[in-house]
N, C-alpha and C positions, 0 to 999 in steps of 0.2 A: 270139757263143756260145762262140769257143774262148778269149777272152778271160775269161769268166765260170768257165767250167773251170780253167782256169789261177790265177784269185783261188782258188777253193774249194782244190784241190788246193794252193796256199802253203799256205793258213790250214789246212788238216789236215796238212801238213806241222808247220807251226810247233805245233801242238795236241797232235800226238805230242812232241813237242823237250819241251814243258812238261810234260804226264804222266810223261816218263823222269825227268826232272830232280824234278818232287815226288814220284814213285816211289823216289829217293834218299835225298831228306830221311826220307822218313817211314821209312825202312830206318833211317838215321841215328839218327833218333828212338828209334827202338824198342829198336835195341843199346844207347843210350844209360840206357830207361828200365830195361833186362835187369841192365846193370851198377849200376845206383843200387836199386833193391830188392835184389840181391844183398851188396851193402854196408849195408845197412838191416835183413837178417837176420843177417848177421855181425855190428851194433853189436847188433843186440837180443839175439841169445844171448851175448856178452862181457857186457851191462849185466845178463843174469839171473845168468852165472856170477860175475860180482863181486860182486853181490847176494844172493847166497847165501854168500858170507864173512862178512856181518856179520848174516844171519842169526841172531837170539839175544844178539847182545853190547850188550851196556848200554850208553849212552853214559858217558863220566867225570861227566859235570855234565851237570846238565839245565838244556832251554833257558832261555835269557832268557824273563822272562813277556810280552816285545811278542810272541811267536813263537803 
C-alpha cells in the first residue's frame, strides 16, 4: 500500500513539473504572439500612410498590356 502511494505521489509530482514547464511555454507563446500583431499593426498603419502618398498620382506610363 505505501508503495502504491509513493508511485502516485512521484507521478503527481512529476505532473506538476510538466504543467509549470508548459505553463511557461504557453506564457512564452503568448508574449510572443503580443509582440507579432503589435508589429503587424505598425507595418499595416506605415503600408496605409505610404499609401496615401500616391494616392491620386498618375503613373508615367501605363502598364505593359500582359498586366
Amino acid at each position: 500500500m505505501e508503495k502504491r502511494i509513493a508511485e502516485i505521489e512521484m507521478r503527481i509530482s512529476f505532473q506538476d513539473e510538466t504543467i509549470a514547464v508548459l505553463n511557461e511555454v504557453i506564457i512564452e507563446q503568448q508574449n510572443k504572439i503580443d509582440q507579432l500583431e503589435q508589429a503587424l499593426i505598425h507595418l499595416e498603419e506605415k503600408g496605409q500612410s505610404s499609401q496615401s502618398l500616391f494616392d491620386g498620382v498618375e503613373p508615367e506610363e501605363p502598364p505593359p498590356p500582359h498586366y
